[in-house]
NUPAGU-79688 format. One record per residue (C-alpha): residue number from 1; x, y, z. Coordinates in steps of 0.05 Angstrom, whole numbers. Layout:
<node num="NUM" x="X" y="Y" z="Z"/>
...
end
This chain:
<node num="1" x="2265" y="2166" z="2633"/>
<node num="2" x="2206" y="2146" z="2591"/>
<node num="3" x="2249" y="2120" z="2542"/>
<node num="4" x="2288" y="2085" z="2591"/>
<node num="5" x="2229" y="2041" z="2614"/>
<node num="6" x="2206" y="2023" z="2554"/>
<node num="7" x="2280" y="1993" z="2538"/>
<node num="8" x="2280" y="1953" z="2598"/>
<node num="9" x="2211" y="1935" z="2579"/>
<node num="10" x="2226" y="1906" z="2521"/>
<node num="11" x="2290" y="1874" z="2542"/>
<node num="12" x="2257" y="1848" z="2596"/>
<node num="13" x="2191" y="1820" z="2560"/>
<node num="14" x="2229" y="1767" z="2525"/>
<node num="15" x="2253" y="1737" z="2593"/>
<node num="16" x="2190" y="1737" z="2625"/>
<node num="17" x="2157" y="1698" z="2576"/>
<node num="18" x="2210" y="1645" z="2563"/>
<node num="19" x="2214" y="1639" z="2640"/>
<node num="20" x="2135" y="1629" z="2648"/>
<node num="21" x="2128" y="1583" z="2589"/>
<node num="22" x="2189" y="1542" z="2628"/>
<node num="23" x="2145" y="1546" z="2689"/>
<node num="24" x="2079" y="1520" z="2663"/>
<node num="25" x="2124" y="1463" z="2624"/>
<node num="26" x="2152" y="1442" z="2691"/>
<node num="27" x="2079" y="1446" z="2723"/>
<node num="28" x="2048" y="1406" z="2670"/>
<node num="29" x="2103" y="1353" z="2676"/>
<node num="30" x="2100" y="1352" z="2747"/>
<node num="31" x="2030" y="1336" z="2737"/>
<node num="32" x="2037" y="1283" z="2692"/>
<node num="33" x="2084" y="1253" z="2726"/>
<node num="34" x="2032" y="1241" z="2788"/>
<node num="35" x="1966" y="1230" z="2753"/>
<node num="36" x="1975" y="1158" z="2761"/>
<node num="37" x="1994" y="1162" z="2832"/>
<node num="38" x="1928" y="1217" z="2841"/>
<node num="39" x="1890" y="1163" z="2815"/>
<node num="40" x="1914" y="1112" z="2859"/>
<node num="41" x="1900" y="1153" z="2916"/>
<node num="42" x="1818" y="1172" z="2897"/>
<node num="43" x="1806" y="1101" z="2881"/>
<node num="44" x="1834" y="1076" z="2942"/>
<node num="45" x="1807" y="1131" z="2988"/>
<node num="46" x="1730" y="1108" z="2945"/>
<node num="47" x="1745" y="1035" z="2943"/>
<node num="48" x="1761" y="1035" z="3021"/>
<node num="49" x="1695" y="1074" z="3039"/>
<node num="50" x="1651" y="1024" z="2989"/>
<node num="51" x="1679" y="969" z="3030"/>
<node num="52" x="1665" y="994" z="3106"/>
<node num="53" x="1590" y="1008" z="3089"/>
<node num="54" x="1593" y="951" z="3060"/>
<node num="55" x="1630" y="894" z="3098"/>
<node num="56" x="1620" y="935" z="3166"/>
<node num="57" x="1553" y="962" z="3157"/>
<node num="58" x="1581" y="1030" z="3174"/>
<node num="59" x="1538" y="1093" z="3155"/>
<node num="60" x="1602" y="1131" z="3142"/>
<node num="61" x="1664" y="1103" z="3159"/>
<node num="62" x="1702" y="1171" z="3142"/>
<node num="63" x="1762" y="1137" z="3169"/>
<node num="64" x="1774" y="1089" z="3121"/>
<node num="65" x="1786" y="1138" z="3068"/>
<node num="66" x="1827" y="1191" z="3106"/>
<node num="67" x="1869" y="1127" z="3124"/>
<node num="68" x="1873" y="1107" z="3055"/>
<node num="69" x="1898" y="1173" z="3030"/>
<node num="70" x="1949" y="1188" z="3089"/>
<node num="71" x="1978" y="1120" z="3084"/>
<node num="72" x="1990" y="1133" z="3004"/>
<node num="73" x="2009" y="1193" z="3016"/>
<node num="74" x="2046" y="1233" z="2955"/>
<node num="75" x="2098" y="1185" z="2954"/>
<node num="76" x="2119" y="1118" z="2951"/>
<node num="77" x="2165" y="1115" z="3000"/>
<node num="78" x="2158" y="1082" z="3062"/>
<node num="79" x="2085" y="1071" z="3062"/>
<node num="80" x="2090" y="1007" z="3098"/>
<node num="81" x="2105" y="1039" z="3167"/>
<node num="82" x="2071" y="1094" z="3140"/>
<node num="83" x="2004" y="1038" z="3136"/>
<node num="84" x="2033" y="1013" z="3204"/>
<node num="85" x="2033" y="1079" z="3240"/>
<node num="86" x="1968" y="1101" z="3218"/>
<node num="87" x="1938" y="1037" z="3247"/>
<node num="88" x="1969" y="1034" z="3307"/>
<node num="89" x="1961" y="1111" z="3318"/>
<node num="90" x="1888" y="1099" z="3311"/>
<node num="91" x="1878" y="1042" z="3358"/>
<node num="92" x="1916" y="1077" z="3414"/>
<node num="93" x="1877" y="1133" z="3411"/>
<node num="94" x="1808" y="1095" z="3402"/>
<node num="95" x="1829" y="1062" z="3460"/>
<node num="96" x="1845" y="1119" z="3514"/>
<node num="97" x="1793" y="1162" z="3479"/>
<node num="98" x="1740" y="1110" z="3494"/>
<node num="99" x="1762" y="1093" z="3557"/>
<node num="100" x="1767" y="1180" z="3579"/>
<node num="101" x="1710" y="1183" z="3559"/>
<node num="102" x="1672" y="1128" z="3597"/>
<node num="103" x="1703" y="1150" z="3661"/>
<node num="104" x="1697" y="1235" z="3658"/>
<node num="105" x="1654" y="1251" z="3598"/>
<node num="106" x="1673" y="1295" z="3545"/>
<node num="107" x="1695" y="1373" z="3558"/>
<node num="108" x="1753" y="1425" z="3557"/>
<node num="109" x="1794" y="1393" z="3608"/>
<node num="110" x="1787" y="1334" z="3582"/>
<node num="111" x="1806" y="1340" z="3508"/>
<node num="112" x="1868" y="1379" z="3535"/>
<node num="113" x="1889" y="1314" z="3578"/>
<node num="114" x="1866" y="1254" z="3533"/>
<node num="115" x="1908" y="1299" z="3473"/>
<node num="116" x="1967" y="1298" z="3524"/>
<node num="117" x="1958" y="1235" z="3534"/>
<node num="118" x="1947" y="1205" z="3478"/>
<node num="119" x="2010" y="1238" z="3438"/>
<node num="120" x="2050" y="1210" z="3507"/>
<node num="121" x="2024" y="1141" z="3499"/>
<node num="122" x="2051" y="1135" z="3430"/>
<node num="123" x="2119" y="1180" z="3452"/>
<node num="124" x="2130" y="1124" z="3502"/>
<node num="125" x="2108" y="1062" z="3453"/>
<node num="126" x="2163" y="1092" z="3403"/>
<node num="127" x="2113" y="1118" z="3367"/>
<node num="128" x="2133" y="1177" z="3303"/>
<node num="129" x="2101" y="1236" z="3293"/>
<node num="130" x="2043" y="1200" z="3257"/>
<node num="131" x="2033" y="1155" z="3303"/>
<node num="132" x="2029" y="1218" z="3352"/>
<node num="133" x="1978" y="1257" z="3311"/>
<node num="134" x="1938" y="1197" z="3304"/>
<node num="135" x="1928" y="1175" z="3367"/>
<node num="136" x="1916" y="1247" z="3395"/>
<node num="137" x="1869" y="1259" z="3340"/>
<node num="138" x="1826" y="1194" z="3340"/>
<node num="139" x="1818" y="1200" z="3420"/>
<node num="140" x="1790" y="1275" z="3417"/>
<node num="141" x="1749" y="1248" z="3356"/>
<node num="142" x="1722" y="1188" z="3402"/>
<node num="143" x="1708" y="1232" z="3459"/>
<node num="144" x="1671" y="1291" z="3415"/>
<node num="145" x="1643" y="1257" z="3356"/>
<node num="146" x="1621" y="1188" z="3378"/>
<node num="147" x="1560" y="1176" z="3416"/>
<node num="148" x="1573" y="1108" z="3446"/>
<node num="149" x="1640" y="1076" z="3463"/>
<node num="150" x="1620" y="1029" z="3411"/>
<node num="151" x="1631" y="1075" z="3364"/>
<node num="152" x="1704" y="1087" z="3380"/>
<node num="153" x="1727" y="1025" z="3355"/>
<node num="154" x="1682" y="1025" z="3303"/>
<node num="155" x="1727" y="1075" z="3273"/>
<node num="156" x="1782" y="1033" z="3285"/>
<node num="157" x="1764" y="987" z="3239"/>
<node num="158" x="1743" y="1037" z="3189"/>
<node num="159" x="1821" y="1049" z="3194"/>
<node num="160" x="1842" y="980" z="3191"/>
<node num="161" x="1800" y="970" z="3121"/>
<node num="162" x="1835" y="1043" z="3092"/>
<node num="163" x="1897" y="1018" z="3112"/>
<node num="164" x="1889" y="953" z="3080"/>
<node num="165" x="1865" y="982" z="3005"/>
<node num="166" x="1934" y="1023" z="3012"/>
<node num="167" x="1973" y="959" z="3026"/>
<node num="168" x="1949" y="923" z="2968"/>
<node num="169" x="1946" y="990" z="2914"/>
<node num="170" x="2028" y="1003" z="2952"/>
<node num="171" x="2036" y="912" z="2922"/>
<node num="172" x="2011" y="930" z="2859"/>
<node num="173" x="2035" y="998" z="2844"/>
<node num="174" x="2038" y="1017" z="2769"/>
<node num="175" x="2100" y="1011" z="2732"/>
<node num="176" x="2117" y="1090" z="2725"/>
<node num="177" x="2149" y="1096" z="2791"/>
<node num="178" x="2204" y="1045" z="2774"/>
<node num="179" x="2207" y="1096" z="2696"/>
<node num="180" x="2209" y="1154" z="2736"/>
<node num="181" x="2285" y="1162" z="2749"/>
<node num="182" x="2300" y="1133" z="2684"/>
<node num="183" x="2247" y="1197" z="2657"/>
<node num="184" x="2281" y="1243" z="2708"/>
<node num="185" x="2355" y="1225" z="2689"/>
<node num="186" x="2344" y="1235" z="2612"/>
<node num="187" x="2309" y="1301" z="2620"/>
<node num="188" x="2370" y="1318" z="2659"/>
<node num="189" x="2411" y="1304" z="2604"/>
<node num="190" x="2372" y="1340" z="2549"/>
<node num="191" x="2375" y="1397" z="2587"/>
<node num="192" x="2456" y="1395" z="2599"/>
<node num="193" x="2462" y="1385" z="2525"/>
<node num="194" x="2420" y="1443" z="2498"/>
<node num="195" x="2456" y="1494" z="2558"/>
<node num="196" x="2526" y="1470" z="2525"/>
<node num="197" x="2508" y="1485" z="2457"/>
<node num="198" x="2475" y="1546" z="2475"/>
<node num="199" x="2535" y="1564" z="2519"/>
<node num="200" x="2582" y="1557" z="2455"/>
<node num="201" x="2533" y="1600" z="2418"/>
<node num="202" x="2525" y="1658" z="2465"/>
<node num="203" x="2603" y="1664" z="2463"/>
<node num="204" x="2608" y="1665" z="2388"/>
<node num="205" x="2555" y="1726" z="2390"/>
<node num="206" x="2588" y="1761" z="2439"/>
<node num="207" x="2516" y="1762" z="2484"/>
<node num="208" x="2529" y="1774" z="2558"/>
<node num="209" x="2452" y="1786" z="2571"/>
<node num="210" x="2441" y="1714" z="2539"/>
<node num="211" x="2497" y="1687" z="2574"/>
<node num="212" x="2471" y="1710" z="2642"/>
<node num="213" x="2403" y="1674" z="2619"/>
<node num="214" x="2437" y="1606" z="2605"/>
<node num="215" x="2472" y="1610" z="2661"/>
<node num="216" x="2400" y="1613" z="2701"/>
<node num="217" x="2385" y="1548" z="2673"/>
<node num="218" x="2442" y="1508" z="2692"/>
<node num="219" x="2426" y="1535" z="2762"/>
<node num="220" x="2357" y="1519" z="2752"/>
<node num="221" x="2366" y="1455" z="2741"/>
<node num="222" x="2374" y="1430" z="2812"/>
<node num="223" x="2306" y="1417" z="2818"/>
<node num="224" x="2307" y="1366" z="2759"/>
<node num="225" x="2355" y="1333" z="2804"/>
<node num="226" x="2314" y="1339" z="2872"/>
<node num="227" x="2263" y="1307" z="2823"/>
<node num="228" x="2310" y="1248" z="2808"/>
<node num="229" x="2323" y="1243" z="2884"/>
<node num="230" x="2258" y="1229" z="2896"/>
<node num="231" x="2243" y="1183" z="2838"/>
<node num="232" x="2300" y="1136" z="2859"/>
<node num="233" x="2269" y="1138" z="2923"/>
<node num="234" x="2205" y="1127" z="2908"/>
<node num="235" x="2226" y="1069" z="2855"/>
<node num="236" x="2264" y="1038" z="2903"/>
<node num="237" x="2206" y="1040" z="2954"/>
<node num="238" x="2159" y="1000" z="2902"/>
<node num="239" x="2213" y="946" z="2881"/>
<node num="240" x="2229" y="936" z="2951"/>
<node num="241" x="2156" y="931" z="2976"/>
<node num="242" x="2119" y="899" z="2912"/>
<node num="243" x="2131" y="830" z="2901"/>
<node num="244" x="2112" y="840" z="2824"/>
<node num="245" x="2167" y="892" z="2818"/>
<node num="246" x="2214" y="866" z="2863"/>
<node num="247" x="2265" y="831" z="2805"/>
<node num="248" x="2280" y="902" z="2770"/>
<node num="249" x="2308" y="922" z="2838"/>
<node num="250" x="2384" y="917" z="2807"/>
<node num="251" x="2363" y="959" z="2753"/>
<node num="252" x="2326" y="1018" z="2795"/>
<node num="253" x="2397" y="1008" z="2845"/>
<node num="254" x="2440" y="1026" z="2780"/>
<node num="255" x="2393" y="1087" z="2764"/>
<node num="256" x="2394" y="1115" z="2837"/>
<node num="257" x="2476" y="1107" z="2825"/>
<node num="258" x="2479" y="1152" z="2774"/>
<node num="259" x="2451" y="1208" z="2823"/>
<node num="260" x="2527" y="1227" z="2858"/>
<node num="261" x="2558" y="1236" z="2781"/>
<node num="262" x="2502" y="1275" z="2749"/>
<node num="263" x="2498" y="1327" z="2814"/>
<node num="264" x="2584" y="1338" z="2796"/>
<node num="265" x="2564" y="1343" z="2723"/>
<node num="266" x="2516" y="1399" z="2748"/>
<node num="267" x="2561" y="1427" z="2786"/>
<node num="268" x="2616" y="1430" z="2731"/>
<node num="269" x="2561" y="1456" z="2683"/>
<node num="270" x="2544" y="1509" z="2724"/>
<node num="271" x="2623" y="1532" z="2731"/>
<node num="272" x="2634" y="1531" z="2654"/>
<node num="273" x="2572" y="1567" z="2638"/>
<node num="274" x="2594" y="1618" z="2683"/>
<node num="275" x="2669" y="1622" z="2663"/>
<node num="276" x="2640" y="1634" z="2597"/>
<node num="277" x="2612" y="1691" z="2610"/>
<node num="278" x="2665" y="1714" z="2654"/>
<node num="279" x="2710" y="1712" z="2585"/>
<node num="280" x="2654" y="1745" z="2543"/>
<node num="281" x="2653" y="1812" z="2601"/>
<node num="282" x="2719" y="1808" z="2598"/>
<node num="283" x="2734" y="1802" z="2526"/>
<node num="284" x="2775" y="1740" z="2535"/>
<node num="285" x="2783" y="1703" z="2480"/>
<node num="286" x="2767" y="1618" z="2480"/>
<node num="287" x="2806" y="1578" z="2431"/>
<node num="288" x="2773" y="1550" z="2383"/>
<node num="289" x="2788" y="1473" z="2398"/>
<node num="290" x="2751" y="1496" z="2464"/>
<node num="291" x="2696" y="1513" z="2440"/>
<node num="292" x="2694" y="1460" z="2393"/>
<node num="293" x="2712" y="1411" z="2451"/>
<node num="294" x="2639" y="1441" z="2483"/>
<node num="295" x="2595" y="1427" z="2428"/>
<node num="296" x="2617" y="1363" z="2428"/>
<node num="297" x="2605" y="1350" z="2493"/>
<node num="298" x="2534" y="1372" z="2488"/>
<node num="299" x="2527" y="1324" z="2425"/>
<node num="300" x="2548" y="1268" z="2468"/>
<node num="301" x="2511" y="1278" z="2525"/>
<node num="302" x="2447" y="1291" z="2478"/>
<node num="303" x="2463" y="1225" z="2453"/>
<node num="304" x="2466" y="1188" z="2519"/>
<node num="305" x="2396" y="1228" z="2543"/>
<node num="306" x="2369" y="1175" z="2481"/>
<node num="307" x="2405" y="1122" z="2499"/>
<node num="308" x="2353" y="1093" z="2545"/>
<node num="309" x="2377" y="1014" z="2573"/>
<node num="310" x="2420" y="1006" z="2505"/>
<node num="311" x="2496" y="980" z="2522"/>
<node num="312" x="2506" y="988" z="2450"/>
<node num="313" x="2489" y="1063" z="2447"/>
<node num="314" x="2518" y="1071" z="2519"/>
<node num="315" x="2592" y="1040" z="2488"/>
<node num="316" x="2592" y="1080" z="2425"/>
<node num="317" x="2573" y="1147" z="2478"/>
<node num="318" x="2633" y="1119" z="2527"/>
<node num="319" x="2676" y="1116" z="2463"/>
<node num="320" x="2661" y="1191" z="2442"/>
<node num="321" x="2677" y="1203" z="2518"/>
<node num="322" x="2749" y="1177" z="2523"/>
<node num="323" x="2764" y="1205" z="2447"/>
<node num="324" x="2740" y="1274" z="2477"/>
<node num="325" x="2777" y="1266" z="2540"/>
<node num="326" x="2847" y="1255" z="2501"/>
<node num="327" x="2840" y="1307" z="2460"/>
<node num="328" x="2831" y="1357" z="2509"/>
<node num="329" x="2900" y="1338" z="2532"/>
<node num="330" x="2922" y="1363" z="2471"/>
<node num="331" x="2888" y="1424" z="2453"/>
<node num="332" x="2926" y="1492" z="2441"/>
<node num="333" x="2912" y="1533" z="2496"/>
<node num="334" x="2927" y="1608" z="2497"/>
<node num="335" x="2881" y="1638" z="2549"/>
<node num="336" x="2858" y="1631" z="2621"/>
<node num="337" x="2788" y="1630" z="2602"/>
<node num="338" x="2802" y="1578" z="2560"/>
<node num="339" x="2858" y="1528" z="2605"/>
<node num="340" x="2791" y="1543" z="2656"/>
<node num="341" x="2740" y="1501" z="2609"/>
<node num="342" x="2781" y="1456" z="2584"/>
<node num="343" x="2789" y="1434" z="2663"/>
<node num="344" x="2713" y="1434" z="2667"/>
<node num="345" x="2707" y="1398" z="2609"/>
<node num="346" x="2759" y="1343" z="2622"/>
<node num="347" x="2715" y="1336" z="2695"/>
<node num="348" x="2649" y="1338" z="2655"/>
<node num="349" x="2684" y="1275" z="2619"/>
<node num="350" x="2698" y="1232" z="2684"/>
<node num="351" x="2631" y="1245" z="2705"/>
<node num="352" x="2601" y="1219" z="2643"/>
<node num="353" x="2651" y="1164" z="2643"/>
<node num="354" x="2624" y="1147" z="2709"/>
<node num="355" x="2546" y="1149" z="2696"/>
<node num="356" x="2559" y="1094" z="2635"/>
<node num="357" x="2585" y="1043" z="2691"/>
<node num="358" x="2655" y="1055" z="2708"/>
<node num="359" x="2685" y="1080" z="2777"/>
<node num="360" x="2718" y="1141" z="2785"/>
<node num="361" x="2787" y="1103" z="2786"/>
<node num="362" x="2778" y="1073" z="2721"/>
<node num="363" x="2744" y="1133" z="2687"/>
<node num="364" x="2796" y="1186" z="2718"/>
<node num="365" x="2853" y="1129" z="2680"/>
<node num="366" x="2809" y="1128" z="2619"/>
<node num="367" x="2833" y="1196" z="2608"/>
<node num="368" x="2905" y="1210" z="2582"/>
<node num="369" x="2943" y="1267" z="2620"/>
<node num="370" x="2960" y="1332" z="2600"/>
<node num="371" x="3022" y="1334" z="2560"/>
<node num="372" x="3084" y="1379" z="2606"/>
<node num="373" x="3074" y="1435" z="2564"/>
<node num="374" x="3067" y="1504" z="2601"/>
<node num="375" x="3006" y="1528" z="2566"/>
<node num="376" x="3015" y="1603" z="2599"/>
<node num="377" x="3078" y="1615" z="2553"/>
<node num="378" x="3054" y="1592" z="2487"/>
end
């Protein structure tokens, strides 16, 4: 038994580590990929404060920098209504806090029905759930923290000023939202083309342990595209909003495209990888063409991860494509395993077709058809 666990142990050992150094790599990219916006954030939530105390005279117009932040937010998108919302949240409840509070003081029963109220109001307006929480929180905040009615709409304007630093940091935002999907969609694509080549490699040793570990990765990397999701979203935010960004709106468009044919390439990944090791438990054998067929695949999609805005590069990639795609139609197949991939491969191909520009008609006819041949009797 002893002997046992120090097997698995160090069988195991090898995974853990690989999988923690991919976790702190993701971590620390995650990061980077925000320290901009982080910044954006801190100096609008300090910029905002510096100017109520010092426009407004207000010892500590809190507001303006919770407003800041919340309008920001940890995304681009949507901060206009977001900036909107926040606003008109805050005025509402400045207003029927102030005014609850003139009439019947501050108290239990009171917080409970100006809260009530408050969130109704802004229900009723057609109001979201920010404007809601706002308005509900800014009236209990009137009624319990502010000592003169004054004071209520004081605040208000501490929100008005936060709100108005995130408007013009959301006109200017940096340029690394609009690079992010182009960042995102590359890393995708390095991380197709090393899990092909690794696939082909784990089948040529035989190593169903190592198999089961690529196969982890092609799974794993649907986050990379929730992460190019969001990027598109966010870019698209910024070129629509920011009238210094808003001429590269065509080109963040034609990025967020390419999101429906990399999530099938995924998906088609994630089927070969596992056929593969379906054939090595099995002992099935691959033809060789196959195989080849998948390294080559990886090579060209390792070549369009570099590619970047170049039509040249993107041609000579769409030109490897087709030639790839034909011969498939021709390989000699002898195996299930084997008539399986070249399928996967063949829809790997379309999908690639499609991300260099071309719609599914014309990359599905940029393909030449299997031949009649009945591959099951050769």
């Amino acid at each position: 038994m002893r002997d046992l666990s120090q097997d698995l142990s160090k069988e195991l050992a090898p995974r853990v580590v690989r999988r923690s150094r991919a976790s702190v790599g993701t971590r620390v990219r995650r990061l980077r990929s925000r320290i901009i916006f982080i910044l954006q954030c801190s100096l609008g939530a300090g910029f905002s404060w510096w100017l109520a105390v010092t426009l407004l005279g207000h010892p500590a117009p809190y507001l303006a920098p919770v407003a800041a932040i919340i309008c920001l937010g940890l995304s681009f998108g949507q901060r206009f209504r977001r900036i909107v919302e926040v606003t008109v949240g805050v005025a509402l409840g400045v207003l029927i806090g102030s005014a609850f509070a003139h009439i019947f003081g501050a108290g239990t029963w009171q917080i409970i029905v100006v809260a009530a109220l408050s969130m109704a109001s802004a229900a009723l307006l057609g109001g979201g759930v920010l404007i809601s929480t706002q308005a509900a929180v800014q009236s209990i905040i009137v009624m319990t923290l502010v000592t003169h009615v004054d004071g209520g709409f004081e605040r208000w304007f501490d929100a008005v000023i936060g709100s108005a630093v995130a408007l013009v940091l959301a006109a200017i935002a940096p340029a690394s939202p609009i690079e992010r999907p182009r960042d995102a969609a590359a890393r995708i694509a390095t991380k197709v083309a090393q899990i092909l080549k690794d696939a082909g490699a784990v089948y040529r040793e035989k190593d169903l342990d190592a198999a089961g570990d690529v196969l982890e990765r092609a799974r794993a990397i649907e986050a990379d595209l929730d992460d190019f999701t969001e990027a598109t979203r966010e870019g698209l935010a910024v070129v629509r909003s920011s009238p210094i960004f808003y001429r590269r709106a065509n080109q963040v468009q034609e990025i967020a495209a390419l999101s429906a044919p990399l999530d099938r390439a995924v998906r088609n990944l994630r089927v070969l990888v596992r056929r593969i090791g379906t054939a090595i438990w099995r002992d099935d054998i691959i033809d060789r063409n196959v195989l080849d067929g998948i390294d080559e695949l990886g090579q060209i999609i390792e070549e369009m991860s570099r590619a970047g805005d170049s039509g040249a590069r993107l041609r000579h990639s769409r030109d490897r494509i087709v030639a790839l795609g034909d011969a498939t139609s021709e390989y000699d197949i002898h195996s299930l395993s084997s008539a399986v991939l070249t399928g996967q491969i063949r829809s790997i191909v379309v999908d690639l077709l499609e991300i260099t520009g071309l719609s599914y008609a014309e990359a599905r006819d940029r393909i030449r058809a299997f031949d009649d041949r009945d591959w099951a009797s050769d």
